[in-house]
C-alpha positions as a Markdown table, in Angstrom:
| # | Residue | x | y | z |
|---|---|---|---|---|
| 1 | Unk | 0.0 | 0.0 | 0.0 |
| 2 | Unk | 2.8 | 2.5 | 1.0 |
| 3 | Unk | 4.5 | 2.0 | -2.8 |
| 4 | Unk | 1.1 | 3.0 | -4.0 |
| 5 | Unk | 1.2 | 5.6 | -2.1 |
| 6 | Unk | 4.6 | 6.8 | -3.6 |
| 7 | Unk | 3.5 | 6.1 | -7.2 |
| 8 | Unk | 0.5 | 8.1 | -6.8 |
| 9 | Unk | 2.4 | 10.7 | -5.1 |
| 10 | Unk | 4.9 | 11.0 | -7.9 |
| 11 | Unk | 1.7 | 12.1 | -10.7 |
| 12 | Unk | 2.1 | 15.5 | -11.1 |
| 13 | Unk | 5.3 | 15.7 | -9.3 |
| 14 | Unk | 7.1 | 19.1 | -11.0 |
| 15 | Unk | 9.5 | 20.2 | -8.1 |
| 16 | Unk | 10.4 | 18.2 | -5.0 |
| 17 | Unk | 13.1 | 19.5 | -2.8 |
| 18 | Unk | 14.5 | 17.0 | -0.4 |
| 19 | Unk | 17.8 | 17.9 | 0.2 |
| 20 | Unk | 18.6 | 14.1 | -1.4 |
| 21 | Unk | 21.8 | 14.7 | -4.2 |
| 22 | Unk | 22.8 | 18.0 | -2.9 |
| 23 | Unk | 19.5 | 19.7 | -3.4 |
| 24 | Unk | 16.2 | 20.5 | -5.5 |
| 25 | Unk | 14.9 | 17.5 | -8.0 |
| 26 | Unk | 12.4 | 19.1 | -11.0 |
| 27 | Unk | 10.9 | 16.9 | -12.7 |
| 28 | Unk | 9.4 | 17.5 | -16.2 |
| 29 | Unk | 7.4 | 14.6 | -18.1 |
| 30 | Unk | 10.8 | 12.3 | -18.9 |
| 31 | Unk | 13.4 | 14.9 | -19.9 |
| 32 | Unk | 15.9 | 15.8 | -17.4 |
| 33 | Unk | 17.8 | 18.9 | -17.3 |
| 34 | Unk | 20.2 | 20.5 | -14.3 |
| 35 | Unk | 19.1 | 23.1 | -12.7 |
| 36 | Unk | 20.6 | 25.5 | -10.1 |
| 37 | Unk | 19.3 | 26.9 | -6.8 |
| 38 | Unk | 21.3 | 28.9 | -4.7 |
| 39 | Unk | 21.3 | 28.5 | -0.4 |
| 40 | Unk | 21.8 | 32.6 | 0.0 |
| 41 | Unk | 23.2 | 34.5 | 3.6 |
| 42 | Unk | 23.3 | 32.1 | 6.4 |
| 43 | Unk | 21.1 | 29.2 | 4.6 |
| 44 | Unk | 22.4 | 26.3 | 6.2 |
| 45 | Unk | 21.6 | 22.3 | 5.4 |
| 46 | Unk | 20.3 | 20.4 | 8.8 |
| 47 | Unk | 18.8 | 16.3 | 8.9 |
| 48 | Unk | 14.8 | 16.9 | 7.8 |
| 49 | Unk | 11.8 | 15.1 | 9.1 |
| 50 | Unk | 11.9 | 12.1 | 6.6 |
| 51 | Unk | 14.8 | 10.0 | 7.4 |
| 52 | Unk | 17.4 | 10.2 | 4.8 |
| 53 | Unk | 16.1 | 13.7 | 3.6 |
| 54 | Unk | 17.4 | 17.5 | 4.5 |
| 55 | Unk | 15.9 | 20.8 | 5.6 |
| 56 | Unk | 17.5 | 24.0 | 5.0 |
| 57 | Unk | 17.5 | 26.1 | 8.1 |
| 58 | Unk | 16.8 | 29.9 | 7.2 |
| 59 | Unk | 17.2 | 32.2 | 10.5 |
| 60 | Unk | 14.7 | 35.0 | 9.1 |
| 61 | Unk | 17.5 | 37.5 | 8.8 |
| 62 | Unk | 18.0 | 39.7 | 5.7 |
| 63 | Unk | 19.2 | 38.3 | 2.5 |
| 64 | Unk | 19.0 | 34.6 | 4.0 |
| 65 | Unk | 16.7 | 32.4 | 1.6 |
| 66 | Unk | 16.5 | 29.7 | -1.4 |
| 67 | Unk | 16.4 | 31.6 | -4.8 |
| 68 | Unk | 15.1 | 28.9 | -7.2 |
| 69 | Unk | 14.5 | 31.3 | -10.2 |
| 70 | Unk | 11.9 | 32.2 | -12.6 |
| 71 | Unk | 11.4 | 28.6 | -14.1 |
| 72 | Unk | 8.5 | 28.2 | -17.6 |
| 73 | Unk | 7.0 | 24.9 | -15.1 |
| 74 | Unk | 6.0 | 27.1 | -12.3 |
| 75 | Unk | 3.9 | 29.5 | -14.1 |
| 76 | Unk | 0.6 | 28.2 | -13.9 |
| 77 | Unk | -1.6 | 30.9 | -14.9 |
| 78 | Unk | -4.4 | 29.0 | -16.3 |
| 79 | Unk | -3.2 | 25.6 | -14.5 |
| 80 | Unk | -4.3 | 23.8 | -11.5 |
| 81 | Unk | -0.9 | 23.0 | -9.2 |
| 82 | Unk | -0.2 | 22.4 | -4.9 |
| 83 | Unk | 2.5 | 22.8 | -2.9 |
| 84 | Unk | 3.7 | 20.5 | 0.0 |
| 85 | Unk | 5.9 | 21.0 | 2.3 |
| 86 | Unk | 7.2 | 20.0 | 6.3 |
| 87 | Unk | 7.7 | 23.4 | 8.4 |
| 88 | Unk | 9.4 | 24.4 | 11.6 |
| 89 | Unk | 8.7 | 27.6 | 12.8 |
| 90 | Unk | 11.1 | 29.2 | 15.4 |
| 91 | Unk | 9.3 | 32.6 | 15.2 |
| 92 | Unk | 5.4 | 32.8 | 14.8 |
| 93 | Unk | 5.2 | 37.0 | 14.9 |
| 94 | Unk | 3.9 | 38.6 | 11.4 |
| 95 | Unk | 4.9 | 36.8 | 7.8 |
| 96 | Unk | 7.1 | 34.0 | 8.0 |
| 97 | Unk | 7.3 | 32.8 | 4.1 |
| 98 | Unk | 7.4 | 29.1 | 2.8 |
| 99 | Unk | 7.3 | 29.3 | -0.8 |
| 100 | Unk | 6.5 | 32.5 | -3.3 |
| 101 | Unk | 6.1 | 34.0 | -6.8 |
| 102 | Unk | 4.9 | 36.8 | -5.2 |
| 103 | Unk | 7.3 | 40.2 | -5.9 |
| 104 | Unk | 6.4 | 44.1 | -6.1 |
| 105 | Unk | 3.0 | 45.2 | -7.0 |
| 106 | Unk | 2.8 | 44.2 | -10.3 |
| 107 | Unk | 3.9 | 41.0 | -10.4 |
| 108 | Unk | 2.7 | 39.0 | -7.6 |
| 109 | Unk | 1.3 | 35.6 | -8.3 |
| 110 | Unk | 1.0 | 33.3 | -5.4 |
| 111 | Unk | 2.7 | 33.4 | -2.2 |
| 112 | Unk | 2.2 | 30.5 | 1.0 |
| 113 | Unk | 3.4 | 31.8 | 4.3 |
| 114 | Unk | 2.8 | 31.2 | 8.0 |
| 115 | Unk | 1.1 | 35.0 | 9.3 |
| 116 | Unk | 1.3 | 35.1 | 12.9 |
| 117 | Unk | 2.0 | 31.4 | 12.8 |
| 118 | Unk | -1.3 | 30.3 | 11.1 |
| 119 | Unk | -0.9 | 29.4 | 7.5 |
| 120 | Unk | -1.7 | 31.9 | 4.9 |
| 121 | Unk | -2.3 | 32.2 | 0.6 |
| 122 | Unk | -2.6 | 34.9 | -1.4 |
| 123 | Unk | -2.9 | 34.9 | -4.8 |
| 124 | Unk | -3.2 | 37.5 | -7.5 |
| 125 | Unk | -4.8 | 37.3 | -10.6 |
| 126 | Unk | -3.3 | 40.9 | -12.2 |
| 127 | Unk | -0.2 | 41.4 | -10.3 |
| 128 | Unk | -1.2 | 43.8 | -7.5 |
| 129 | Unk | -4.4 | 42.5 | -5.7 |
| 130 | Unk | -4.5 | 39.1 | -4.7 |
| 131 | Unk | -7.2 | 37.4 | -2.8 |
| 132 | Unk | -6.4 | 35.9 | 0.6 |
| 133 | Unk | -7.4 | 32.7 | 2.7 |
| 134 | Unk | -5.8 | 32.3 | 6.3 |
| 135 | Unk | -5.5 | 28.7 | 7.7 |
| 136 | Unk | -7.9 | 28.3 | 11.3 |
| 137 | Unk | -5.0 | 26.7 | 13.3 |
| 138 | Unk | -2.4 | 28.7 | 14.8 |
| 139 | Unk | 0.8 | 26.2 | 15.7 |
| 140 | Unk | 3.5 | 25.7 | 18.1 |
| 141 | Unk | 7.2 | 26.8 | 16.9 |
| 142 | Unk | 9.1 | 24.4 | 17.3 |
| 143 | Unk | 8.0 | 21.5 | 16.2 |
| 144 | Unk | 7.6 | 20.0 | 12.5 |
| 145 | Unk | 4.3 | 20.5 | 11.0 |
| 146 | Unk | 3.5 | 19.3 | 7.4 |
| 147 | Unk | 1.4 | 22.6 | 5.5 |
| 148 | Unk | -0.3 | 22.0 | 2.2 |
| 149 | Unk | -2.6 | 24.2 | 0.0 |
| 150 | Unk | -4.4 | 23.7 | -3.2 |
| 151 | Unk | -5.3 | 25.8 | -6.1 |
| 152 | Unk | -8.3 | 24.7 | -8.1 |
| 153 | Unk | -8.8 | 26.7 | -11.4 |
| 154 | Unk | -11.8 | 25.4 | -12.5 |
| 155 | Unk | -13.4 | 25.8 | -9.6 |
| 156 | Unk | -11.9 | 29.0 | -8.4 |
| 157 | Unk | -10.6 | 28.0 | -5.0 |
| 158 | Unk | -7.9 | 27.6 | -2.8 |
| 159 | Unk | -7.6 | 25.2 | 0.1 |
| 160 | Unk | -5.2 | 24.8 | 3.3 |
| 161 | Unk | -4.0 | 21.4 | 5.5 |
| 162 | Unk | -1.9 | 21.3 | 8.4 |
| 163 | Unk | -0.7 | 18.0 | 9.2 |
| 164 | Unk | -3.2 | 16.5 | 6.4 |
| 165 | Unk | -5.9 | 18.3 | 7.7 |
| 166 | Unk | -8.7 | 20.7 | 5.7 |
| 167 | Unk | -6.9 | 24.1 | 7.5 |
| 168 | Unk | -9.3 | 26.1 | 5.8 |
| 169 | Unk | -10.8 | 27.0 | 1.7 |
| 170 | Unk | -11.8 | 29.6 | 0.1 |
| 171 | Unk | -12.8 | 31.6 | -3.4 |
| 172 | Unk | -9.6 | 32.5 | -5.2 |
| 173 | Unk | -8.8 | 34.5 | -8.2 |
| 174 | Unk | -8.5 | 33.0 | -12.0 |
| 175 | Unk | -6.5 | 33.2 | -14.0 |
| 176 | Unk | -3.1 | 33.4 | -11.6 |
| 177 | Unk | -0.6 | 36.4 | -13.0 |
| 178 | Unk | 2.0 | 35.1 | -14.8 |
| 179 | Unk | 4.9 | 37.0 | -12.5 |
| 180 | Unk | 8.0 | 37.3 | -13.9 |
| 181 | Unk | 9.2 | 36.8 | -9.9 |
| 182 | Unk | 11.3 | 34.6 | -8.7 |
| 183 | Unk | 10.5 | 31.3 | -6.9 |
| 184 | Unk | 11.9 | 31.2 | -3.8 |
| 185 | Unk | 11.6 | 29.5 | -0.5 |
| 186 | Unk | 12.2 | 31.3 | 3.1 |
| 187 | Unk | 10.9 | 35.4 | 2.0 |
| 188 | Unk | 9.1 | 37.2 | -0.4 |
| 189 | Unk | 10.0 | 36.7 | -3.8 |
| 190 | Unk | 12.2 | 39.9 | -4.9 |
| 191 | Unk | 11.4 | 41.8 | -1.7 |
| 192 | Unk | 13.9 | 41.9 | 1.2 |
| 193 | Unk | 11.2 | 41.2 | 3.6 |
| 194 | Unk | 8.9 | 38.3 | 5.0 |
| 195 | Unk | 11.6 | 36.1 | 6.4 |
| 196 | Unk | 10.8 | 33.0 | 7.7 |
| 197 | Unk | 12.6 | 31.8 | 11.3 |
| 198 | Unk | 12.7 | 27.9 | 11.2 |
| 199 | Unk | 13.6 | 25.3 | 9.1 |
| 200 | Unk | 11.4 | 23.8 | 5.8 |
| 201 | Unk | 12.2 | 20.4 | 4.4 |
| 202 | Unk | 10.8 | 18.2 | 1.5 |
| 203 | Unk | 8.8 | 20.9 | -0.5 |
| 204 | Unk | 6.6 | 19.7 | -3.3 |
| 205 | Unk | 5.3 | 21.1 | -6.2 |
| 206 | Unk | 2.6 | 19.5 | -8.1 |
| 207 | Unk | 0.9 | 21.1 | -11.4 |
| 208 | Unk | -2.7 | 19.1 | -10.2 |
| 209 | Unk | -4.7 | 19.4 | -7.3 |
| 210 | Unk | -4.1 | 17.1 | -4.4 |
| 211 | Unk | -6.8 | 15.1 | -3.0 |
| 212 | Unk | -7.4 | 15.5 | 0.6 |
| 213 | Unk | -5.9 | 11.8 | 1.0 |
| 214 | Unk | -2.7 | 12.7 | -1.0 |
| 215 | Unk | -2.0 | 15.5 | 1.5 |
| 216 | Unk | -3.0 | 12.7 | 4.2 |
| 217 | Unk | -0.1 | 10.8 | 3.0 |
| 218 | Unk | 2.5 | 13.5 | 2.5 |
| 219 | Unk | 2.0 | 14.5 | 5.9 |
| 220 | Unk | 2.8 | 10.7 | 7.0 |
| 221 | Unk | 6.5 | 11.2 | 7.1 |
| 222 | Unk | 6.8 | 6.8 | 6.9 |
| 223 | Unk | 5.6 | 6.9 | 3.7 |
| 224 | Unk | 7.8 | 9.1 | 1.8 |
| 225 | Unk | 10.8 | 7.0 | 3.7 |
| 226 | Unk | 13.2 | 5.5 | 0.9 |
| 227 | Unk | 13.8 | 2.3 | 0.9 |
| 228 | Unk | 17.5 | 2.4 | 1.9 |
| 229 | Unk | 15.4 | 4.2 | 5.4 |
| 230 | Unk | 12.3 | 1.8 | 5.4 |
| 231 | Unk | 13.6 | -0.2 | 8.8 |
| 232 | Unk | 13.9 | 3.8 | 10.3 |
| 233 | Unk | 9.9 | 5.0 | 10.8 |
| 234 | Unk | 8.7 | 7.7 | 13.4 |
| 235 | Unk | 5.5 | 6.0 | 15.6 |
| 236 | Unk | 5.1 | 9.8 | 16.5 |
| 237 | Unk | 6.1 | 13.2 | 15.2 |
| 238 | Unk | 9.7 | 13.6 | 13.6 |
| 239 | Unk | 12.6 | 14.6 | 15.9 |
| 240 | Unk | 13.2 | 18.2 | 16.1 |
| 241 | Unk | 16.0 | 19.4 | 13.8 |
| 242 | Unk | 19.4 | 19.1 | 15.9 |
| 243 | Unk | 22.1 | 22.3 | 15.8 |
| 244 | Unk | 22.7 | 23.8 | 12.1 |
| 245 | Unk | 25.7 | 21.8 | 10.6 |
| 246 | Unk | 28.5 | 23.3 | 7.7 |
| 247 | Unk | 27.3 | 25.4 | 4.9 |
| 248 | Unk | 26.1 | 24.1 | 1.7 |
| 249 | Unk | 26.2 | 26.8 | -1.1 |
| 250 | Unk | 24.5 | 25.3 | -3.5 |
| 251 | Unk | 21.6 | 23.5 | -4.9 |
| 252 | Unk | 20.6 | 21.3 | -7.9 |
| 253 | Unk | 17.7 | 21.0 | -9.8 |
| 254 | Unk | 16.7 | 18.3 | -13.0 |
| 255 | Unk | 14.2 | 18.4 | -14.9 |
């Protein structure tokens, strides 16, 4: 059941970043390409909450963040697509940022942050509005939580989990801009602000809409164990990250 679990969780599959052969894995129908990501300011790599898998540690100061680039897969204007992703917040006060297209006004497009340390979506269909949906569960720092949200086109909406759980839905705005913003993990896209304190590990990006079972199983960290980890499973939550480690400069993407 758990390798059905994987397969399923692999449809759709556009982005995952795992830390797993020194960084970010895109993947595009069957052609495969390198990419590069770049761990900016004090970025450090630290053990994530699926065994065999990394977390980058971002301490919400300025100019410390992922910079994955403005990449053709992660525009979807007119396209349904997810995000998934394990988060650790050290600091719940204001915006805390987990993944973004989002820059100045006038080309924001979607943006998935923790405000005051309940999860958060905006998205914006012309650039400089954006309409907003804020999660109903506000969360203890520090501990791992997994965060998901959903952006249905056809049906106009947006939807949150926290730890596989409906977190909240709500109408969103069609079709998303197509922002010529960075994506980026850890702050607002192209603005030096909205830092997030904590550590996020094994982001996902899907170009579909996850079912509420899917997000169920992401937020299961057994079953997205490799099988070199299979014998190591968590009864309970995962450990809390231990002290940052050496600096890794650099990450990869392939698609």
């Amino acid at each position: 059941m758990r390798l059905i679990h994987q397969i399923a969780l692999d449809y759709g599959l556009i982005g995952r970043w795992s830390g797993q052969d020194s960084g970010l894995i895109l993947k595009e129908h069957t052609q495969q390409q390198q990419r590069s990501g770049t761990l900016q300011g004090t970025a450090l790599w630290v053990e994530g909450p699926v065994p065999g898998s990394k977390a980058v540690y971002l301490d919400g100061t300025s100019g410390t963040f992922v910079n994955i680039g403005d990449l053709a897969p992660y525009k979807f204007t007119t396209q349904d697509f997810s995000v998934s992703a394990w988060v650790n917040l050290l600091d719940g006060t204001g915006d805390n940022t987990i993944m973004a297209k989002f820059g100045t006004v006038g080309q924001k497009s979607w943006t998935f942050i923790f405000v005051d340390a309940r999860l958060f979506v905006a998205v914006s269909g012309e650039g400089s509005g954006n309409s907003n949906l804020q999660g109903a569960t506000t969360v203890s720092l520090g501990r791992w939580y997994h965060c998901g949200f959903s952006h249905n086109y056809a049906a106009n909406s947006d939807r949150l989990y926290l730890n596989g759980i409906d977190d909240g839905s709500g109408a969103s705005v069609v079709p998303v801009f197509d922002s010529t913003a960075p994506l980026v993990l850890g702050r607002r896209s192209d603005q030096n602000s909205e830092y997030i304190n904590g550590f996020i590990g094994e982001t996902r990006l899907y170009n579909r809409v996850l079912s509420p079972m899917e997000f169920a199983a992401l937020a299961d960290p057994v079953t997205l164990l490799d099988r070199s980890h299979r014998s190591r499973s968590y009864a309970v939550a995962p450990p809390e990250p231990p002290e940052p480690p050496v600096v890794q400069d650099s990450l990869r993407w392939v698609y």
